[in-house]
C-alpha atoms as a printed R data frame, in Angstrom:
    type eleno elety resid chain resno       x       y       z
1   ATOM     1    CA   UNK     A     1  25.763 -29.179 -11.008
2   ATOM     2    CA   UNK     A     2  26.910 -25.231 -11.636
3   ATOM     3    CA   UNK     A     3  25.822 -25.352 -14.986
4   ATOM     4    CA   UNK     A     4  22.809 -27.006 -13.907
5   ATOM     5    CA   UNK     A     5  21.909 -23.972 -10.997
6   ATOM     6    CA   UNK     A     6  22.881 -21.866 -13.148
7   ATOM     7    CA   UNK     A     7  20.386 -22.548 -16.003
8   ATOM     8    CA   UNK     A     8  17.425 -23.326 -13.452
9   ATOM     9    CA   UNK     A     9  18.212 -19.578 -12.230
10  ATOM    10    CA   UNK     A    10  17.672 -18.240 -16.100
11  ATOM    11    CA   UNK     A    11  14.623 -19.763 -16.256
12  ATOM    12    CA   UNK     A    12  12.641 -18.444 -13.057
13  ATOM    13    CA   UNK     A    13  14.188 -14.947 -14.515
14  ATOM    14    CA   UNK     A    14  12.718 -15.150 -18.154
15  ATOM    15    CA   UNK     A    15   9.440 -16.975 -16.333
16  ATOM    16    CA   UNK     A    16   9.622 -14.025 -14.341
17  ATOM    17    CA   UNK     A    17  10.036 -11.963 -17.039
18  ATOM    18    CA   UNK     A    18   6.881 -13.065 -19.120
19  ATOM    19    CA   UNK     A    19   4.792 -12.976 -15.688
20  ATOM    20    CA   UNK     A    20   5.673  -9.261 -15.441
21  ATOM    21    CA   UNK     A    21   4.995  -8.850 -19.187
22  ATOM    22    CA   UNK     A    22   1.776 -10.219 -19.241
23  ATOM    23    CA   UNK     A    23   0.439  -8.958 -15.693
24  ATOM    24    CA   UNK     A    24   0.515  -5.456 -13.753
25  ATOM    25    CA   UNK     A    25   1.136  -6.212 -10.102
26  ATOM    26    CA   UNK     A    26   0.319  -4.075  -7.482
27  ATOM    27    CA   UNK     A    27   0.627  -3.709  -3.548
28  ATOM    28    CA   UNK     A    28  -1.796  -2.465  -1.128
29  ATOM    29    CA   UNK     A    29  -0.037   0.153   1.144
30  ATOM    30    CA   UNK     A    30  -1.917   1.034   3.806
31  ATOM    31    CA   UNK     A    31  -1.793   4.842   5.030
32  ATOM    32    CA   UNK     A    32  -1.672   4.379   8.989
33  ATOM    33    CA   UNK     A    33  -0.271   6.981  11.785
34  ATOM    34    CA   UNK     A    34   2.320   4.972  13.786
35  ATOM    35    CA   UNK     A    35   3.979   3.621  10.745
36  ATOM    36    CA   UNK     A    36   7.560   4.634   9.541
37  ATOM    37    CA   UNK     A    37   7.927   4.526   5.556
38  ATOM    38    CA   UNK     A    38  11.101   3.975   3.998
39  ATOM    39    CA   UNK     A    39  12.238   4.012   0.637
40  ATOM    40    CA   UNK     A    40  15.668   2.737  -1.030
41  ATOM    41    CA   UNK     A    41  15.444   1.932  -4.523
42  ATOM    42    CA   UNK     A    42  13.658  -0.554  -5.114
43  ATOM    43    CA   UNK     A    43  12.869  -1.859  -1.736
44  ATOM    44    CA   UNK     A    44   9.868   0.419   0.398
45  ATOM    45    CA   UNK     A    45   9.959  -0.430   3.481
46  ATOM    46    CA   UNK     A    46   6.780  -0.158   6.402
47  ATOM    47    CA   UNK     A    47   7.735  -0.830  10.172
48  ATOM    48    CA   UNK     A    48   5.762  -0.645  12.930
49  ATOM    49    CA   UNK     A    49   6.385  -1.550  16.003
50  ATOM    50    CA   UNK     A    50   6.159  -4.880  16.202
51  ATOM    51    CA   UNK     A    51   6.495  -5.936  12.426
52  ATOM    52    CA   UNK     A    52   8.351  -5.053   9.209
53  ATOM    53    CA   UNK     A    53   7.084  -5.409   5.322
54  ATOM    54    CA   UNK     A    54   9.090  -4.766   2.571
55  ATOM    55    CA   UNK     A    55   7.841  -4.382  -0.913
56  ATOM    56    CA   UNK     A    56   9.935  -4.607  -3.987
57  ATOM    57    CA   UNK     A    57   8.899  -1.964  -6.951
58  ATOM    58    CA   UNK     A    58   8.636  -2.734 -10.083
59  ATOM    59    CA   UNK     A    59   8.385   0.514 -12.069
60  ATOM    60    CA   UNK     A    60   6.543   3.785 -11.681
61  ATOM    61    CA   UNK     A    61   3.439   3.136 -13.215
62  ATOM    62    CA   UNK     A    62   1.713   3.111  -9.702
63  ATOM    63    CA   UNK     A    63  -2.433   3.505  -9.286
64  ATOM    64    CA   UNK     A    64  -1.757   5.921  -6.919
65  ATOM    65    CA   UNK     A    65  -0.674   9.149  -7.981
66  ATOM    66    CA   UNK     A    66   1.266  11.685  -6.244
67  ATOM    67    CA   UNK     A    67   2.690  15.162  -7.964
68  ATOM    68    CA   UNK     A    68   3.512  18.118  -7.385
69  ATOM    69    CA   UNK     A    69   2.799  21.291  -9.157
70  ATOM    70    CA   UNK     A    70   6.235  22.878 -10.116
71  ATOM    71    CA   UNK     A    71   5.469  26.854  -9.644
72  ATOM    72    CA   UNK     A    72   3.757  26.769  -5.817
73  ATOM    73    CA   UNK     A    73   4.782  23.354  -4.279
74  ATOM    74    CA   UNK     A    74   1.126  22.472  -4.557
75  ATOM    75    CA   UNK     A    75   0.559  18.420  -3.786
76  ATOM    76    CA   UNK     A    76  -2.146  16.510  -5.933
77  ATOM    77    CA   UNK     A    77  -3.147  12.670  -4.651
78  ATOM    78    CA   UNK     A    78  -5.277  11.120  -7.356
79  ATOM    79    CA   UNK     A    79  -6.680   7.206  -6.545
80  ATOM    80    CA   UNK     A    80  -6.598   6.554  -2.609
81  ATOM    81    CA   UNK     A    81  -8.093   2.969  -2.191
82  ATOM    82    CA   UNK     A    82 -10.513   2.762   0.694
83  ATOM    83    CA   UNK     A    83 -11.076  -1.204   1.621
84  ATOM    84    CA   UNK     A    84 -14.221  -1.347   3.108
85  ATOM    85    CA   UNK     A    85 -15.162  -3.904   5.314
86  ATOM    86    CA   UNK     A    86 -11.977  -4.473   6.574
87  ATOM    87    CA   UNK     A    87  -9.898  -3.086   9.691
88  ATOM    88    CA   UNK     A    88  -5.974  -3.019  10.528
89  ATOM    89    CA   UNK     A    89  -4.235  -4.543  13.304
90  ATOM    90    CA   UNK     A    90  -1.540  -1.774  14.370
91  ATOM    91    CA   UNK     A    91   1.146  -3.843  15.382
92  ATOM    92    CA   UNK     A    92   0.962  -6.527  12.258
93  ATOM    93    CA   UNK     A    93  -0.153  -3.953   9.701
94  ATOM    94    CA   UNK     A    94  -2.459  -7.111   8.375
95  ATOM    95    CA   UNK     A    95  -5.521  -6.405   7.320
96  ATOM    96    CA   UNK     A    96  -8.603  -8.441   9.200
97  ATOM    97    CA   UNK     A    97 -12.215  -8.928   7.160
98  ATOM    98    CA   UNK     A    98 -14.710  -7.681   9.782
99  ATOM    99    CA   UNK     A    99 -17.762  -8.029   7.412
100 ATOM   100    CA   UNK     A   100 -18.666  -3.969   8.994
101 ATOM   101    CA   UNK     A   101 -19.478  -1.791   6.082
102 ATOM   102    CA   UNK     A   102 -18.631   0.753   8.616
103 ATOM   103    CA   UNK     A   103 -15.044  -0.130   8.589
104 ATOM   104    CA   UNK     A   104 -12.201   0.688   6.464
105 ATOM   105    CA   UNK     A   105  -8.772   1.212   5.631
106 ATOM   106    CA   UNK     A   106  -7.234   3.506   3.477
107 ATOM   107    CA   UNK     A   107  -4.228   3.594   1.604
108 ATOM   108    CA   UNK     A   108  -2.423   3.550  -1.786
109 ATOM   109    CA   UNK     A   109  -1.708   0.874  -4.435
110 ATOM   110    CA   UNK     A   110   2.348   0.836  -5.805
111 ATOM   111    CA   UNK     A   111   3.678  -1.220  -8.788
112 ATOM   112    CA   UNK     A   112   5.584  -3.958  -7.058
113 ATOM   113    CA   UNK     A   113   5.303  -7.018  -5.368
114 ATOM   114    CA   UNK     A   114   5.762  -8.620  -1.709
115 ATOM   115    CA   UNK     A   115   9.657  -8.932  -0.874
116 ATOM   116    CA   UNK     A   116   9.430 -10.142   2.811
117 ATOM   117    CA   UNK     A   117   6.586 -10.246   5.410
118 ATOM   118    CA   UNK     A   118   6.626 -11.756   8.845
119 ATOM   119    CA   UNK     A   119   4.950 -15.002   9.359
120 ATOM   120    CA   UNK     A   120   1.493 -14.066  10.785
121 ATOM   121    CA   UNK     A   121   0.865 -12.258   7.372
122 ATOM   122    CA   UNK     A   122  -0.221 -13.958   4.579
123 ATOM   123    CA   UNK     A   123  -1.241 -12.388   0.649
124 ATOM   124    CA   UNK     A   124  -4.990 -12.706  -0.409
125 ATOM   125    CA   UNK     A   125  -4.583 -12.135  -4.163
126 ATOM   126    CA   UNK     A   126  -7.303 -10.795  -6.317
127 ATOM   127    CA   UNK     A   127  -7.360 -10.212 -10.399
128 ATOM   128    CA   UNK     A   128  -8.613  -8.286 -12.671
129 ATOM   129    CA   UNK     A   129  -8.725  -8.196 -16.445
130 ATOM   130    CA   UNK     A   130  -8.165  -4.843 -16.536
131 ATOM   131    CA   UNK     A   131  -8.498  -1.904 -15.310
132 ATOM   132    CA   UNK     A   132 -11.633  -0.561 -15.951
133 ATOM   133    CA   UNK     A   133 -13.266  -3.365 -13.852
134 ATOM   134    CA   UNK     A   134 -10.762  -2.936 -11.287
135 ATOM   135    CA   UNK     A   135 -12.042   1.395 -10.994
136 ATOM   136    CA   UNK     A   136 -15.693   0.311 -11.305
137 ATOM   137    CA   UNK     A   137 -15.444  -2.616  -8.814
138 ATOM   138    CA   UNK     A   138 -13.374  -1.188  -6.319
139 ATOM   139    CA   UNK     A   139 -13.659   2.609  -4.390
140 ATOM   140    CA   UNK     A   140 -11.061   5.237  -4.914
141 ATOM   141    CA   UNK     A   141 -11.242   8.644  -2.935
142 ATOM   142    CA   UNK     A   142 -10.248  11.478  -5.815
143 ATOM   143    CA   UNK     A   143 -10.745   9.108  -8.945
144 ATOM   144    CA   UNK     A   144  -8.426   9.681 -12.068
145 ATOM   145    CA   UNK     A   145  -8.510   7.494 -15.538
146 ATOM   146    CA   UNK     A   146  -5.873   4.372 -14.836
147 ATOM   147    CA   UNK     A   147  -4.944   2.889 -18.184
148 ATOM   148    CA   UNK     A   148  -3.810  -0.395 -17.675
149 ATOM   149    CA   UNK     A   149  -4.121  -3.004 -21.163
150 ATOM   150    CA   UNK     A   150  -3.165  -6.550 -18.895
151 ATOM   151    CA   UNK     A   151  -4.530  -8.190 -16.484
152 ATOM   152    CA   UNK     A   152  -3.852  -6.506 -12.701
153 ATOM   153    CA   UNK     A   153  -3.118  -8.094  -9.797
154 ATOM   154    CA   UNK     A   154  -3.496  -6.304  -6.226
155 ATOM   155    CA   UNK     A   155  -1.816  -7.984  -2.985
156 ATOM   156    CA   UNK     A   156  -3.575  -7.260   0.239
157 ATOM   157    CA   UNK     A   157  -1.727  -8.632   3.568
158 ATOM   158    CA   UNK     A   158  -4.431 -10.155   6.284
159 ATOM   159    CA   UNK     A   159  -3.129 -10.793   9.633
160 ATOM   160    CA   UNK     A   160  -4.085 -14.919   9.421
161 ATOM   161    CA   UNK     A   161  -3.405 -14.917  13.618
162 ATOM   162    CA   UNK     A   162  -6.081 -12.177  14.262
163 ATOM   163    CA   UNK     A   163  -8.414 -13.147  12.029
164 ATOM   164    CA   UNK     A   164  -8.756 -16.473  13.684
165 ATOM   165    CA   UNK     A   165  -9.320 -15.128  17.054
166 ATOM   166    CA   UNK     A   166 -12.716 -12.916  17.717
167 ATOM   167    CA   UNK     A   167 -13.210  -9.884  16.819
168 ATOM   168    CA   UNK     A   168 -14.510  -7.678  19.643
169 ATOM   169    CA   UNK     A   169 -14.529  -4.304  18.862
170 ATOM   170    CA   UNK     A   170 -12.973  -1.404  16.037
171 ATOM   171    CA   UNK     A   171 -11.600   2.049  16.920
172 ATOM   172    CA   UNK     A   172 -11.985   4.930  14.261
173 ATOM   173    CA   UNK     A   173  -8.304   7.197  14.027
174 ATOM   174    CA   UNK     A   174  -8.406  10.205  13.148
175 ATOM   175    CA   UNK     A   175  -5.369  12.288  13.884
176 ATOM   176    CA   UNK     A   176  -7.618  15.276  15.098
177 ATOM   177    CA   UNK     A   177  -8.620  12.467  17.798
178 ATOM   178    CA   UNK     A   178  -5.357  12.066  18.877
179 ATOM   179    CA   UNK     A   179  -3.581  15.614  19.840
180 ATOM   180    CA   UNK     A   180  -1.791  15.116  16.767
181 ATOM   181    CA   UNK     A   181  -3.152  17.549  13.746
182 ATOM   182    CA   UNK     A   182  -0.478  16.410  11.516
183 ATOM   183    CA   UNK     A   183   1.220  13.542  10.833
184 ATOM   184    CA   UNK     A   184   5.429  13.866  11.242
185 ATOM   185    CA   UNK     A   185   6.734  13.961   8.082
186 ATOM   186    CA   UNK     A   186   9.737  11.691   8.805
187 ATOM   187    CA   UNK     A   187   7.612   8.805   8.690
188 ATOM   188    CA   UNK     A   188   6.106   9.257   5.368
189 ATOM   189    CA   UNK     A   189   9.478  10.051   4.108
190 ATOM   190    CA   UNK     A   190   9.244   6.704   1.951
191 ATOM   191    CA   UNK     A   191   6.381   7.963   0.099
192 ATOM   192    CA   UNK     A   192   7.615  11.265  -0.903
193 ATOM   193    CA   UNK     A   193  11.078   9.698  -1.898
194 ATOM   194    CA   UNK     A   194   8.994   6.606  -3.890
195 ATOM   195    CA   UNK     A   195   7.222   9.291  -6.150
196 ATOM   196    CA   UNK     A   196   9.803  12.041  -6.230
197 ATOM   197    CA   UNK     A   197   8.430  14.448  -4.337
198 ATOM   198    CA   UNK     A   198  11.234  16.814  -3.233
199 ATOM   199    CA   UNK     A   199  12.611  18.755   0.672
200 ATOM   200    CA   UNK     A   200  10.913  21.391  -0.603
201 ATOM   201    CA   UNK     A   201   7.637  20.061  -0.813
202 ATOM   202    CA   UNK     A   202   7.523  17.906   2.079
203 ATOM   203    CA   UNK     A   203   5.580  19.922   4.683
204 ATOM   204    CA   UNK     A   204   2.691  19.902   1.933
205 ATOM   205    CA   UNK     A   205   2.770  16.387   1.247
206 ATOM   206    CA   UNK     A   206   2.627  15.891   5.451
207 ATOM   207    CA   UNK     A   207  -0.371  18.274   5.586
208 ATOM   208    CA   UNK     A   208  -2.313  16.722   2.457
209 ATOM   209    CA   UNK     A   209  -1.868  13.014   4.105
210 ATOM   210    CA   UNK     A   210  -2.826  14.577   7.523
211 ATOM   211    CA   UNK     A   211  -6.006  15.203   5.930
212 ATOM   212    CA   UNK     A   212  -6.681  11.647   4.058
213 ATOM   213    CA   UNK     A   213  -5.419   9.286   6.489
214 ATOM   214    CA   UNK     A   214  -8.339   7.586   8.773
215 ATOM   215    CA   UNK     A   215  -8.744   4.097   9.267
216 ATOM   216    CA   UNK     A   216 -10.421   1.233  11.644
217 ATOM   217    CA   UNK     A   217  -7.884  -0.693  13.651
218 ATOM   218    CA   UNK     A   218  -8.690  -3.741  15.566
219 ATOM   219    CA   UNK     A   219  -9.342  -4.054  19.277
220 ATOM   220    CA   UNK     A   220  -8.035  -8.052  19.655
């Protein structure tokens, strides 16, 4: 029965082997205020208040890019994805499909896959053969070239509770609207420690996400 375990266990790791051969997976990280982000290799972690999400990575080759220019400390953010259509509930940090042009959520895509989500969330999966599709079909905020030969896959978390309740209204954040000009830079710690970003650059990679983060969260 050992032996028997043991080979099963080989065989979901070469199957998952070939899977991450053949496709580039990617995560859907949304960029919200009241989140903490956490980051120990390989595991980034979001918590909110009322929920926790932890993604595994699977390599650097993120759609997202984040660097930092060695001789002033200057931060460049290439490939923001703004979901449109959609808002966030705060608490879940699920995504719900309001149908609103108007609405949308921004945030970045990482290399890795879903390690553990609470049960209201569930993953809406979507493909594409590569990545050329993916920039033409889908809206980046300071678009860069992405080259990516196999297919990609990029997991979005919808909160499955909220969206099956009505929807009755959408705020817009903005952290000018809410006494708070910058975003603290302990929460977004994750981030800079997920693309290297060092302590001496971290008060410019606060101020640069202070100006990109907005979003639409849900009034349930």
């Amino acid at each position: 029965m050992e032996e028997f375990l043991k080979t099963l266990a080989e065989l979901k790791e070469m199957l998952e082997e070939l899977e991450h051969n053949s496709i580039h997976k990617y995560v859907f990280v949304p960029l919200l205020n009241n989140v903490n982000y956490d980051y120990k290799e390989p595991i980034l972690t979001l918590t909110s208040k009322n929920n926790t999400i932890k993604i595994k990575i699977l390599g650097n080759n993120h759609i997202t890019k984040i660097k930092i220019r060695e001789n002033d400390g200057k931060i460049f953010i290439n490939n923001i994805l703004v979901l449109t259509g959609f808002a966030i509930n705060e608490n879940s940090l699920g995504l719900i499909r309001t149908l609103d042009p108007n609405d949308h959520v921004k945030g970045i895509l990482v290399n890795g896959k879903i390690q553990q989500i609470e049960q209201n969330l569930s993953k809406m999966e979507i493909i594409y053969p590569n990545a050329r599709i993916m920039m033409s079909k889908l809206y980046f905020l300071m678009r860069s070239d992405v080259d990516l030969q196999n297919e990609i896959k990029i997991t979005l978390l919808i909160d499955s509770i909220a969206e099956s309740n009505s929807i009755k209204q959408t705020k817009y954040y903005l952290p000018y609207m809410s006494n708070q000009n910058q975003i603290e830079f302990i929460k977004i710690r994750g981030i800079a420690d997920l693309y290297g970003i060092n302590n001496d650059a971290t008060n410019n990679l606060a101020k640069k996400l202070s100006d990109i983060i907005e979003y639409n969260y849900i009034i349930l």
